[in-house]
C-alpha positions as CSV (number, residue, x, y, z in Angstrom):
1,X,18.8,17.0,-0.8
2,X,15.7,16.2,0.5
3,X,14.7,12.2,2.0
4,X,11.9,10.7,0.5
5,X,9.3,10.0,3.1
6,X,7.9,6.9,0.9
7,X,10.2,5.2,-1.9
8,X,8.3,2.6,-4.1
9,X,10.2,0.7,-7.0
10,X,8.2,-1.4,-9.1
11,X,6.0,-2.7,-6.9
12,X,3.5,-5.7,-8.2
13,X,0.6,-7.4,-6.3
14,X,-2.1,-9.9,-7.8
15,X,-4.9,-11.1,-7.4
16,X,-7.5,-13.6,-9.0
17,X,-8.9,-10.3,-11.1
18,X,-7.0,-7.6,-10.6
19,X,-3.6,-6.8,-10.7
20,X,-1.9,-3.7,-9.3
21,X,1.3,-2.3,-11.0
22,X,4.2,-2.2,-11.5
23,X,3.5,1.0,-9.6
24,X,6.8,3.7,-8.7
25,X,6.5,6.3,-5.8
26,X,8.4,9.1,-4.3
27,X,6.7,10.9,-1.8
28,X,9.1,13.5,0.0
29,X,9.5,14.0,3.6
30,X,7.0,17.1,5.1
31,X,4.7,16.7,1.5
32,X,0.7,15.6,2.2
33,X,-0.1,13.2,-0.5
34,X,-3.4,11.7,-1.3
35,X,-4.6,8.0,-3.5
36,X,-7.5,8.9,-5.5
37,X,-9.0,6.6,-7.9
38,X,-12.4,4.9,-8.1
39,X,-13.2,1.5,-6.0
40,X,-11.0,-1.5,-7.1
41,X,-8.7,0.5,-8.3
42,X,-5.7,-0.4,-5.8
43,X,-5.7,2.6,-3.0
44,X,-6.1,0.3,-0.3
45,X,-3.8,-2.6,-1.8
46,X,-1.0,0.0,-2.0
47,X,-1.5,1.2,1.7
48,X,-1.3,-2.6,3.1
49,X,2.1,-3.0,1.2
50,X,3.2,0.3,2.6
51,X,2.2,-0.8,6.4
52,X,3.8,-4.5,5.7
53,X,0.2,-5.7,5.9
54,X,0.5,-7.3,2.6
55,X,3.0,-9.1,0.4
56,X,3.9,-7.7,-3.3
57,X,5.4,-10.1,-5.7
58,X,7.9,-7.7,-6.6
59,X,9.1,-4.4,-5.9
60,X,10.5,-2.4,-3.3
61,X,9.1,0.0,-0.5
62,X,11.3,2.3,1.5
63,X,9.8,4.3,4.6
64,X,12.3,7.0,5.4
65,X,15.0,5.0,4.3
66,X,13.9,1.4,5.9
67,X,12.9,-1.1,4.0
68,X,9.4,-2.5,4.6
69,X,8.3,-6.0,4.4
70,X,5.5,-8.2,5.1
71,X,5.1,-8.1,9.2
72,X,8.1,-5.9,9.0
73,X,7.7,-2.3,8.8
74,X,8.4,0.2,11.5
75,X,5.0,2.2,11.0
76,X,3.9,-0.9,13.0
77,X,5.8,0.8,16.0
78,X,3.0,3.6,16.2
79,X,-0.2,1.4,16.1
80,X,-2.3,-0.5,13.7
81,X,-4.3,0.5,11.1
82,X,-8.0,-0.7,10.3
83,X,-9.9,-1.5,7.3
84,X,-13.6,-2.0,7.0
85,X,-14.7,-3.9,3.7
86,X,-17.4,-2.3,2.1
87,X,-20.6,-4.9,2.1
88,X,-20.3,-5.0,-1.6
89,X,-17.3,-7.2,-0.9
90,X,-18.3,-9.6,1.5
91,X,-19.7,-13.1,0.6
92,X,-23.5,-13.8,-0.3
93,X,-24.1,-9.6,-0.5
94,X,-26.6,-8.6,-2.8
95,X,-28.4,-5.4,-3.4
């Protein structure tokens, strides 16, 4: 039997108007897999929980069998990923 590269159980994360989940996962290990979906949708949400850049109120997320948590995730051992808000989401922007 083949590991899972990424496990998610019921993960959940809020926000003031939006609410992602409760969202379950399996990716398997040596498969390519993609998050499509328009913006606000949750693509980037789901990618901090999975780096342990954000915390979900419930759920689980399994990297290769460790469990990740928020600070906690051993992707963190190979460097750090960026994210560049989009100027539609900062403060005071109007087109």
């Amino acid at each position: 039997m083949t590991m899972n590269a990424i496990e998610i159980r019921g993960i959940v994360k809020s926000y003031e108007k939006f609410k992602l989940g409760p969202i379950d996962l399996d990716v398997p290990e040596g498969s390519i897999c993609g998050l499509i979906g328009p913006n606000g949708s949750g693509k980037t949400t789901l990618l901090e929980l999975i780096f342990g850049l954000g915390i979900a109120e419930a759920g689980s997320i399994r990297v290769r069998g460790t469990g990740i948590s928020y600070r906690h995730s051993p992707l963190g051992e190979r460097g750090w990923v960026g994210d560049q808000p989009q100027p539609e989401d900062r403060p005071g922007y109007s087109r």
